[in-house]
C-alpha positions in Angstrom: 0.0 0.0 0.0 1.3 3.5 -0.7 1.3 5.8 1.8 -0.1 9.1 0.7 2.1 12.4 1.5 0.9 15.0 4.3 -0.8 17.7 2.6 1.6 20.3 2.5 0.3 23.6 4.3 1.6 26.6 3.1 3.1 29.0 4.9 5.4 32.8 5.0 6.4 35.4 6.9 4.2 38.1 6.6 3.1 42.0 8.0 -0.5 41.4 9.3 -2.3 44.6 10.3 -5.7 44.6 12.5 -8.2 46.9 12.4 -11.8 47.5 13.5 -14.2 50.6 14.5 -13.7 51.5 18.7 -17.5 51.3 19.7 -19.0 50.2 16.8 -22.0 48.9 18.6 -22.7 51.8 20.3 -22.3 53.8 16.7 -24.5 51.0 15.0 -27.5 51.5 18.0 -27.3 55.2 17.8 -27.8 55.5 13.9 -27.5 52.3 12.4 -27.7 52.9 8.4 -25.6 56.4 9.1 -22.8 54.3 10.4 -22.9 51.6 8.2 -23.3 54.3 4.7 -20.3 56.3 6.7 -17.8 53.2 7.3 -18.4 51.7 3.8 -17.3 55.5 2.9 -14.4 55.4 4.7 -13.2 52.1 3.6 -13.8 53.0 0.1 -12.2 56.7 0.2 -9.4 56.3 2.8 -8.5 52.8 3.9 -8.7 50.9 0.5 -6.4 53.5 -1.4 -3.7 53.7 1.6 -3.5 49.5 1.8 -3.4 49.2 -2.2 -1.0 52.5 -2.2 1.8 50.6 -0.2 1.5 47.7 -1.7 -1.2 45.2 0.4 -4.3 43.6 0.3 -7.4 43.1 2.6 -7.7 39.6 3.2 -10.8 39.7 4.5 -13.4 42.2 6.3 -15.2 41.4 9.6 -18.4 43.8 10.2 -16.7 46.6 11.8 -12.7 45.7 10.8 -10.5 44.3 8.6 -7.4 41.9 8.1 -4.4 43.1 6.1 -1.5 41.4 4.5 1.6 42.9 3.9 5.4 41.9 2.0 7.0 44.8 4.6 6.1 46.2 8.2 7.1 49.4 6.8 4.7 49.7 4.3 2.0 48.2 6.5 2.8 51.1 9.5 2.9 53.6 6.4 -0.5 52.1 5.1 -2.2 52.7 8.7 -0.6 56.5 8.9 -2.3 57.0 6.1 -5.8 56.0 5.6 -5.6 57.0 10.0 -4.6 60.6 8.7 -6.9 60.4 6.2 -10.2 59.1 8.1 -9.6 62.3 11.1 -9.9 64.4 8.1 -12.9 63.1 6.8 -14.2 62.8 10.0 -13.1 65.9 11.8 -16.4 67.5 11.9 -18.8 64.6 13.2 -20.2 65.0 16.7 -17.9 63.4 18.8 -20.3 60.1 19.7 -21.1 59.8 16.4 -17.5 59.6 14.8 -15.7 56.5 13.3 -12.2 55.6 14.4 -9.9 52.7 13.8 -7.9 50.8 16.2 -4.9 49.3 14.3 -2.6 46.6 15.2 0.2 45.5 13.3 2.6 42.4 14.0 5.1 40.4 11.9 4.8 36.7 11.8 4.8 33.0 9.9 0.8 32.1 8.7 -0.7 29.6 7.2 -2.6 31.1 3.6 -5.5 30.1 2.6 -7.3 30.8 -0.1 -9.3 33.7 1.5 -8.0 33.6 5.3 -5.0 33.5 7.2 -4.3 32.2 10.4 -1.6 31.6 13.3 -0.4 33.3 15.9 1.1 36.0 13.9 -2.7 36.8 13.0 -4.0 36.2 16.8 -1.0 39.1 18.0 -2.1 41.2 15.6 -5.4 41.2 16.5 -4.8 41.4 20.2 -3.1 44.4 19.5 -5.6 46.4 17.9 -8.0 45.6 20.9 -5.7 47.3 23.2 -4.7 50.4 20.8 -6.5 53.7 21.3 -9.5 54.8 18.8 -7.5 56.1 16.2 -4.2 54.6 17.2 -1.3 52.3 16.0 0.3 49.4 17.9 2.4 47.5 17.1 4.8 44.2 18.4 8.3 44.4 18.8 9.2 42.3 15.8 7.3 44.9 13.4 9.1 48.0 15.4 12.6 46.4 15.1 11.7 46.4 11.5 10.5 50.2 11.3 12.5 51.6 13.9 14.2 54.7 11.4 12.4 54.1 8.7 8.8 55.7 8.7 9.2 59.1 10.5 7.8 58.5 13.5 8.4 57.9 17.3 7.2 55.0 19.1 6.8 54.9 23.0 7.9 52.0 24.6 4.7 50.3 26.7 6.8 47.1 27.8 5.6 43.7 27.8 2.0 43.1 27.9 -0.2 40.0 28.1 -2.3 39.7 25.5 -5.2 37.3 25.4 -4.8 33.8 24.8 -1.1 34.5 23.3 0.8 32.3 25.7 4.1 34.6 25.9 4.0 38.2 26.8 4.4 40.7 23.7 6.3 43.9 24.0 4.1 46.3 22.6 5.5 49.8 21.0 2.5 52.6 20.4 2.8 55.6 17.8 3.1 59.0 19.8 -0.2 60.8 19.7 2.3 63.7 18.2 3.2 61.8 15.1 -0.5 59.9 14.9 -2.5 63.1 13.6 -5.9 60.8 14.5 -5.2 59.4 17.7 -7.7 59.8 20.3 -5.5 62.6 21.5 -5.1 64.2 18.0 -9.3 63.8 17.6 -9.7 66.1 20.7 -7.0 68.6 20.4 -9.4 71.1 19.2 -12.4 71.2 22.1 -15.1 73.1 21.1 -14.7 75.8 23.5 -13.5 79.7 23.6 -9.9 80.5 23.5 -8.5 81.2 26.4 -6.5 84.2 27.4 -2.7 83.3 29.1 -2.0 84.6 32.4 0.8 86.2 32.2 1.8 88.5 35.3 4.4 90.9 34.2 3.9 92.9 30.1 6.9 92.0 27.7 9.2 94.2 27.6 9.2 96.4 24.3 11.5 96.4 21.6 14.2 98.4 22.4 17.5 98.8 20.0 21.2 99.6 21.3 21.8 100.7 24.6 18.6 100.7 26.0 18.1 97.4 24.5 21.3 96.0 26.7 19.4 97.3 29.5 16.6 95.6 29.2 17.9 92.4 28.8 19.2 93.2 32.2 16.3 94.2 33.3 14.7 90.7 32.0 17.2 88.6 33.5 16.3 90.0 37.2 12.4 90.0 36.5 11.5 86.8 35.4 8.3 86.2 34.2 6.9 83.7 36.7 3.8 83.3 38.2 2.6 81.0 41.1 5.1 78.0 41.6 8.2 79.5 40.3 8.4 81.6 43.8 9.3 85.0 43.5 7.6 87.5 45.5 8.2 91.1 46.4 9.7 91.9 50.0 10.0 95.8 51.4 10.1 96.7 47.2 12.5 94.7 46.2 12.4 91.2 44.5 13.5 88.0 46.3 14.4 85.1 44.2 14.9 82.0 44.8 17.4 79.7 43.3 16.1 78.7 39.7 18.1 76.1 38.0 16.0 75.6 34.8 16.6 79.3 33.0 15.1 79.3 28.9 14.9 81.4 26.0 11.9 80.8 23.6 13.1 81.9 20.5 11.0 82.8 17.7 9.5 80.2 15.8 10.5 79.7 12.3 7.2 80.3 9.8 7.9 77.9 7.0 5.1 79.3 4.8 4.5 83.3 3.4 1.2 83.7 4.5 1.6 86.9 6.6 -0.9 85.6 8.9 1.1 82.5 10.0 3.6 84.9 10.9 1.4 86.3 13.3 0.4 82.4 14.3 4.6 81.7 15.1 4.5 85.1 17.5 2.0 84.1 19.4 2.9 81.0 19.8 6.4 81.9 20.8 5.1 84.6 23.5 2.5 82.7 24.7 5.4 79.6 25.4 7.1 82.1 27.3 4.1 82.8 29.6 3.2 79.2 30.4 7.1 77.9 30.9 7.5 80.9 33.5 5.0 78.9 35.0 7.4 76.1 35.9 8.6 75.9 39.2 12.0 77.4 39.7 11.5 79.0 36.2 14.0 81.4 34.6 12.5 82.8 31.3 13.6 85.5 29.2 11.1 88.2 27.6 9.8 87.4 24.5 11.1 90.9 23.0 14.9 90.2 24.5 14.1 86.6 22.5 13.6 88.0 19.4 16.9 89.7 18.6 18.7 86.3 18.5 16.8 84.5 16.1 19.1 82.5 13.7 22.0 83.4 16.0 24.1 80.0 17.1 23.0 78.0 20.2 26.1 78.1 22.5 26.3 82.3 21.6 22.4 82.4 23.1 23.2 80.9 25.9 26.5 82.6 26.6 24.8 86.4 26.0 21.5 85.4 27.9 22.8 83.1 30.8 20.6 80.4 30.3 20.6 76.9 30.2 18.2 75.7 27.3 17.1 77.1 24.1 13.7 76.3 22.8 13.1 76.9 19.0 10.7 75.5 16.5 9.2 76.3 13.2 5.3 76.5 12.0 4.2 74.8 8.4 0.8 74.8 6.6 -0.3 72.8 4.3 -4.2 73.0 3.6 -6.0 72.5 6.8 -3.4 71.1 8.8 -1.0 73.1 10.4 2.4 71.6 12.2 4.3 72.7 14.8 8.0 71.7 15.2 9.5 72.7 18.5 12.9 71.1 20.0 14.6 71.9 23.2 18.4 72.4 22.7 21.3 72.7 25.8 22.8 76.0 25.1 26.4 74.9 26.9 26.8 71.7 23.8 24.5 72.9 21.1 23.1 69.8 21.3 19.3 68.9 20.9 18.0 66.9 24.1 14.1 66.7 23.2 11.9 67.3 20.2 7.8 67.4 19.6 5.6 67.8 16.8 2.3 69.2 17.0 -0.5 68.6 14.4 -4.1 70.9 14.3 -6.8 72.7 12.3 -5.8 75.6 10.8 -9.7 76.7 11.0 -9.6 76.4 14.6 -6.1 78.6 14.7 -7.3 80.4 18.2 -7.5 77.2 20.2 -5.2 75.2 18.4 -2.8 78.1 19.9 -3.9 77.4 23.8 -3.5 73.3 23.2 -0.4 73.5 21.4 1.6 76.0 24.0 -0.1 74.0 27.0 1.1 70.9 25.5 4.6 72.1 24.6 5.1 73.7 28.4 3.6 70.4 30.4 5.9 68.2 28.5 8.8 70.6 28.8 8.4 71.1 32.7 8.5 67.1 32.6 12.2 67.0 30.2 13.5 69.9 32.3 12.5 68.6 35.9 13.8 65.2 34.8 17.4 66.6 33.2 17.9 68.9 36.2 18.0 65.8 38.0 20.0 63.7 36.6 22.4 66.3 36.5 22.4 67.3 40.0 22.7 63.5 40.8 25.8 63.3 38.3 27.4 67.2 40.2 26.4 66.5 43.6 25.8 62.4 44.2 27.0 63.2 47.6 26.3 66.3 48.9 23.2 67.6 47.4 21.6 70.8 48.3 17.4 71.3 48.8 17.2 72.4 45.6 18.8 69.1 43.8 16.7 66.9 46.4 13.7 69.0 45.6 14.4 68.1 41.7 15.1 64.1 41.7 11.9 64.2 44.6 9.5 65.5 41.4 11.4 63.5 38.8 10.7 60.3 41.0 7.0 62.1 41.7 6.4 62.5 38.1 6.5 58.5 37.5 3.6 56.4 37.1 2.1 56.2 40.9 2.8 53.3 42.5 3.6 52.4 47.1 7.6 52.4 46.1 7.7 55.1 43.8 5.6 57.7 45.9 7.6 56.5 48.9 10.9 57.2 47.4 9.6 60.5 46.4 8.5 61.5 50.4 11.9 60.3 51.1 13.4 63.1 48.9 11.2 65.7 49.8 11.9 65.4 53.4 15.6 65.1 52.7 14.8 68.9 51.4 13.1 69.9 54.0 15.9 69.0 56.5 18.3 71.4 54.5 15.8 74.1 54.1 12.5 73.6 56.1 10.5 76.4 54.3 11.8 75.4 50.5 7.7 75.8 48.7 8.5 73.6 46.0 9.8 71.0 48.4 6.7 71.5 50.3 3.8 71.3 47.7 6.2 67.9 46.8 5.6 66.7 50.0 2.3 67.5 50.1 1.1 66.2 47.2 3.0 62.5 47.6 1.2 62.2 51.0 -1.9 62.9 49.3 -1.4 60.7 46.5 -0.5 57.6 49.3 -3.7 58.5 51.2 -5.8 58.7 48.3 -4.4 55.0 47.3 -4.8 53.5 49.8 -1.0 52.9 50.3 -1.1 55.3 53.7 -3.6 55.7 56.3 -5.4 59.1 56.1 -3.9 60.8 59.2 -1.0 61.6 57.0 -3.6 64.5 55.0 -2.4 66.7 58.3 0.9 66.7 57.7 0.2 67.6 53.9 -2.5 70.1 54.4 0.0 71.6 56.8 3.2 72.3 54.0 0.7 73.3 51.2 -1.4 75.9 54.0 2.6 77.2 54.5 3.0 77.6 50.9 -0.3 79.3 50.0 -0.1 81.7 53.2 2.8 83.6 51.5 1.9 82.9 47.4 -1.8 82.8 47.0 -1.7 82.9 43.5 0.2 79.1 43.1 -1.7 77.2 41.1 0.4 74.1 41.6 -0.7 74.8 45.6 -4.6 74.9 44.8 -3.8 71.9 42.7 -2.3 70.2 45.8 -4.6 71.2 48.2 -7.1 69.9 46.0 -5.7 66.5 45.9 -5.6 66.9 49.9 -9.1 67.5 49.6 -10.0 64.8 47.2 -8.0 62.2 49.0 -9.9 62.9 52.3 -13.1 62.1 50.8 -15.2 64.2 53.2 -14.9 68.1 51.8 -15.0 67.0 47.4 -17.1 70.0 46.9 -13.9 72.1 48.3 -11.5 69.9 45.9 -13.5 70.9 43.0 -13.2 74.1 43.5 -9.6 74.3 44.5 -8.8 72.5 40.7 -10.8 75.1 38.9 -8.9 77.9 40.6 -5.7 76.5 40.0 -7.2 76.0 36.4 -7.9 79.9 36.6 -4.7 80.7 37.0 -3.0 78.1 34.6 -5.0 76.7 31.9 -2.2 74.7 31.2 -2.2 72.7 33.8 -2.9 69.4 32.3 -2.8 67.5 36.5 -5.2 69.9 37.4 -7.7 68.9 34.7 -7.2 65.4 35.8 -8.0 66.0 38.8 -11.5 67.7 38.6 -12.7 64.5 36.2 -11.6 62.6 39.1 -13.3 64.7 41.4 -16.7 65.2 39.6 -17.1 61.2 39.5 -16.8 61.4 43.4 -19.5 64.4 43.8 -22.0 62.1 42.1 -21.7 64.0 38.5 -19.5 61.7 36.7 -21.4 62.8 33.4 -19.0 65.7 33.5 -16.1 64.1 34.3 -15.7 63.2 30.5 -14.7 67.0 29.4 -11.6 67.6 31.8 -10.1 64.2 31.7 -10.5 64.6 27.7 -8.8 68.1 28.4 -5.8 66.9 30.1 -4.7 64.0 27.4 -5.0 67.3 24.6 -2.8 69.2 27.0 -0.7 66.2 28.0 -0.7 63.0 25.7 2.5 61.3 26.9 1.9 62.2 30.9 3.3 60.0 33.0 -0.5 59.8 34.4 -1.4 59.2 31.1 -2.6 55.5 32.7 -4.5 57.2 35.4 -6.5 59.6 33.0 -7.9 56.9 31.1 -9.3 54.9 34.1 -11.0 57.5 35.3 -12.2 57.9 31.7 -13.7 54.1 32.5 -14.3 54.8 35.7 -17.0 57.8 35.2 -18.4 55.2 32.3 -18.5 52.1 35.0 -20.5 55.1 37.3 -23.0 55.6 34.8 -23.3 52.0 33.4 -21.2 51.9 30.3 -20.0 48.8 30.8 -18.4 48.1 27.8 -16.6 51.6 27.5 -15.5 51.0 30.6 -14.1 48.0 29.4 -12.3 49.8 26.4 -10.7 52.7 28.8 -9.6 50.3 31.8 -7.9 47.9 29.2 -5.9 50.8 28.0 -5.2 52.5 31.3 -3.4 48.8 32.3 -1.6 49.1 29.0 0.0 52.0 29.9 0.4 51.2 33.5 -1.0 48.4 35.5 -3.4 50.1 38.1 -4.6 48.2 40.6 -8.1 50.1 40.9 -8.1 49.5 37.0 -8.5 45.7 37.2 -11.6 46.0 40.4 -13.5 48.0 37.0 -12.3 46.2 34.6 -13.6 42.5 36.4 -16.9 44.5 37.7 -17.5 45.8 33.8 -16.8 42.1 32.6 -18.9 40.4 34.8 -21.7 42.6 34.4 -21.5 42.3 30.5 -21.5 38.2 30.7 -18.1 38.0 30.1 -17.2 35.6 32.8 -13.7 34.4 31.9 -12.2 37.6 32.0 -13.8 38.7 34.9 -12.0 35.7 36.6 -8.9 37.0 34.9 -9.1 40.8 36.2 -9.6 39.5 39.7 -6.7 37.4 39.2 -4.6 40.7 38.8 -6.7 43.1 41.0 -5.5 40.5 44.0 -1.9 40.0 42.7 -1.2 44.0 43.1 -3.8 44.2 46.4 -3.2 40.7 47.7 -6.6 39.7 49.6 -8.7 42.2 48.8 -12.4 41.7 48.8 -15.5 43.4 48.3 -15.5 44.6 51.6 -12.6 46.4 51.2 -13.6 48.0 47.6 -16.9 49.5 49.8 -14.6 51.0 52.7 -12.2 52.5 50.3 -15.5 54.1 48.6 -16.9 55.3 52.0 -13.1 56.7 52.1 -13.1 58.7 48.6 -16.8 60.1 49.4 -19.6 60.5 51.1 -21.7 61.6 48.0 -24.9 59.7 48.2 -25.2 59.6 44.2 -21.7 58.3 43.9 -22.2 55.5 46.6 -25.2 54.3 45.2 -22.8 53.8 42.1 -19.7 52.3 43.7 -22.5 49.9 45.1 -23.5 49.0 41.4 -19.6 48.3 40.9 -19.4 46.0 43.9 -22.2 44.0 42.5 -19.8 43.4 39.3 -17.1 42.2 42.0 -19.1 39.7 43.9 -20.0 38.3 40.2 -16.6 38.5 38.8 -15.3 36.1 41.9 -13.6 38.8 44.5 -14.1 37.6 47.6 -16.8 38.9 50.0 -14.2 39.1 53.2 -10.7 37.7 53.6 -10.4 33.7 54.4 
């Protein structure tokens, strides 16, 4: 008898790419035959072209999604920038509940072909990934970004390994920078429908003054700096008192690429409206914008030298069409070397607030790249004999971290250290302040510690009212105590009065609004501070309270979306108690089990029990209780224990 030969299987190494519509069941309930005439629309005028353009092929299409083939990663990553570019601009005017965005994942692996499928784990990753990714994001593995890394223009962040469902071995998973993603979730609410807001700005720029008088000006700018709030000057007897500011900046002129004249008005504005919000920073030390403007062109290390500052930030302004770009990059005036870059993307039509977002976004993330380099110098100058001001720097370096018992602990530590050296330091005590508010108000600290923290931010705010970083804190004292969230609220909006840019404080009032029963309008400031802020470091904490207003009003399956990407930015313990309540509550019983898994492996033993006290804890708000109570319902039914064994 002849034995017959295996069927051979074919098989190759392919780029798959994933993508579906983010709450396309909710789109499809709303308006069902809108949707459905406004995806086939989109697939026919923006995704088809880009996929055929760069040389791939839809393999098949699932309802709300598709499955792409590729020769190259590149080309696939390049596909999805496209038809993602394109769809925000086709889509850029639709109410947001009613607008259509893709998730995309893209991964590199062997499949099996078929006819009119593929299958394999290559597939499986890929389509893991686009389940995690952010409405009108892009992630990828790490065996498509070692492929594109260089190649396609872009930057990646880095959000580790991550377990993806029912993929044995954990992926490392890179995501495109809302920055360079022009339709990112970020990208789609950069431009709030809302009035533009005027920049505080406490002292006038100085005018433009030529020769002499100009030298004296600059002199004059160099001893007035333009700070407000936390950078800590304040007028004794007449005269000014400084402090010691370490991170001194020149905003120079931004570069108008086009010859529209009123771009050039755009670049100024945008330039002296930077140097408002960065003399926000603490310990700020920023020359006038009219001192600025006589060096443009001039060479790095000669700015620094003639101004006596530190860092240089210059950029350049570009419109094509609609869409306007902003290029800004932050350069250390002792090397000439470039340490940080950002790009910007807007609506040209919407110039006035695409001029608030863009200079609040440019000044949170610089305050981040400046704290953080101050640091690591003063830890490479002084490793062994630091002064309050370099223990006062690494304390908010280590504070600016994803939250976590060890992190905020080593942050306290700091502080203090600070404190010892120079007991009445205000940026060492609004540090302190707001890490023991942060431990009560996660439950890693009992809540006696709130004294000691309403006690260094009252110091503060006796002598600089106008802080807005100390109203900030104080409102997270506030907050954290659970029993006075009225007051918290308040405290974020005047800190929010006095700087618009200040993405925390945002944050914080969506957090606060969910806890005062109104989690309704909790959306609107939490979408606020991912414009201001896309790359935060609470980035992760943003978006589960973004789930966590939806679990509050019975969203259940936005809740789901937000909490899974809140864990893949940073695992969140209070993440996983949603994200199992939401599951359960929407059938899904498996990974319910799986949530409580996690919520128990970061909070070992906790129960349901616990999950009410800590609510009792955050407020005494009867609408908000009555929700928490709903969530705790979810709990019992995803498995978490009713009280410890």
């Amino acid at each position: 008898m002849v034995q017959e030969r295996p069927v051979r299987v074919e098989r190759k190494l392919s780029a798959i790419l994933a993508a579906d519509v983010a709450g396309y069941s909710r789109l499809m309930h709303n308006d069902e035959e809108a949707t459905h005439a406004k995806l086939t629309a989109l697939l026919t005028e923006a995704v088809q072209p880009a996929i055929s353009e760069h040389g791939g092929h839809i393999v098949k299409n699932t309802g709300d999604g598709f499955l792409a083939e590729f020769a190259s990663a590149v080309e696939a990553v390049r596909a999805a920038m496209q038809f993602q570019t394109r769809i925000h601009e086709l889509t850029i005017d639709a109410a947001e509940d009613r607008r259509i965005a893709f998730r995309v994942g893209i991964n590199i692996g062997d499949v099996i072909v078929e006819p009119h499928d593929i299958f394999g784990d290559g597939v499986n990753i890929a389509a893991r990934l686009e389940g995690i990714s952010e409405p009108g994001g892009i992630y990828i593995s790490s065996s498509a970004y070692d492929q594109v890394q260089g190649k396609v223009g872009v930057e990646f962040g880095d959000l580790g390994e991550q377990n993806l469902k029912n993929i044995a071995r954990p992926v490392r998973v890179y995501r495109m920078r809302p920055s360079d993603a022009a339709t990112s979730k970020q990208s789609q609410l950069l431009l709030p429908d809302r009035p533009p807001t005027a920049s505080f700005f406490p002292f006038r720029p100085w005018p433009a003054l030529g020769g002499r008088r100009a030298r004296m000006a600059l002199v004059i700018a160099l001893l007035l700096v333009m700070t407000s709030g936390v950078a800590y000057w304040y007028v004794h007897q007449g005269e000014p008192q400084p402090f010691n500011h370490r991170l001194s900046i020149v905003v120079l002129p931004f570069t108008n690429l086009s010859s529209a004249s009123e771009q050039e008005y755009f670049a100024e504005g945008i330039t002296d409206d930077l140097s408002a919000d960065l003399s926000r920073i603490e310990d700020s030390f920023v020359i006038a914008p009219s001192t600025a403007r006589a060096y443009k062109n001039v060479d790095p290390k000669r700015v620094g030298r003639e101004l006596g500052v530190r860092y240089i930030l210059d950029g350049s302004l570009r419109r094509t069409d609609s869409l306007v770009r902003i290029n800004a990059r932050l350069i250390d005036a002792r090397t000439g070397a470039e340490i940080w870059s950002e790009r910007v993307d807007g609506d040209w039509s919407k110039s006035m607030q695409l001029q608030d977002i863009i200079t609040g976004r440019l000044a949170r993330r610089l305050d981040l790249e400046l704290t953080n380099q101050e640091s690591r110098d003063a830890e490479v100058m002084r490793p062994n004999n630091p002064d309050a001001v370099d223990l006062t720097m690494r304390g908010w370096a280590v504070l600016n971290q994803p939250y976590s018992r060890e992190q905020l602990s080593q942050s306290r530590a700091l502080f203090e250290r600070a404190l010892q050296i120079d007991p009445g330091f205000p940026k060492a005590l609004v540090g302190l302040a707001e890490t023991l508010a942060m431990e009560v108000n996660y439950r890693y600290a009992p809540a006696d510690r709130l004294r000691r923290a309403e006690n260094a931010v009252g110091q503060v705010l006796s002598k600089f009212p106008s802080d807005a970083m100390a109203h900030f804190v104080k409102g997270e004292i506030l907050r954290a105590g659970g029993r006075n969230v009225e007051a918290a609220v308040g405290e974020y909006e005047a800190a929010i009065a006095i700087n618009p840019s200040l993405a925390p404080a945002h944050g914080a009032l969506g957090a606060a609004k969910i806890r005062v029963g109104r989690s309704a309008e909790a959306f609107a400031p939490l979408q606020m501070a991912i414009q201001l802020s896309p790359r935060d470091p609470l980035l992760s904490t943003w978006y589960f309270y973004i789930g966590h207003a939806h679990s509050h009003l019975g969203h259940h399956e936005e809740a789901i979306d937000w909490c899974r990407r809140s864990i893949a930015v940073q695992p969140l313990w209070i993440a996983y108690a949603d994200l199992a309540a939401a599951h359960a509550l929407t059938g899904h019983e498996r990974e319910a089990h799986a949530a409580v898994a996690e919520l128990r492996r970061l909070r070992p033993n906790y129960t349901v029990t616990e999950w009410l006290q800590d609510g009792k804890g955050w407020s005494d708000n009867a609408v908000f209780l009555a929700e928490f109570q709903r969530i705790a319902e979810g709990l019992r039914k995803a498995g978490l224990p009713e009280v410890r064994d």
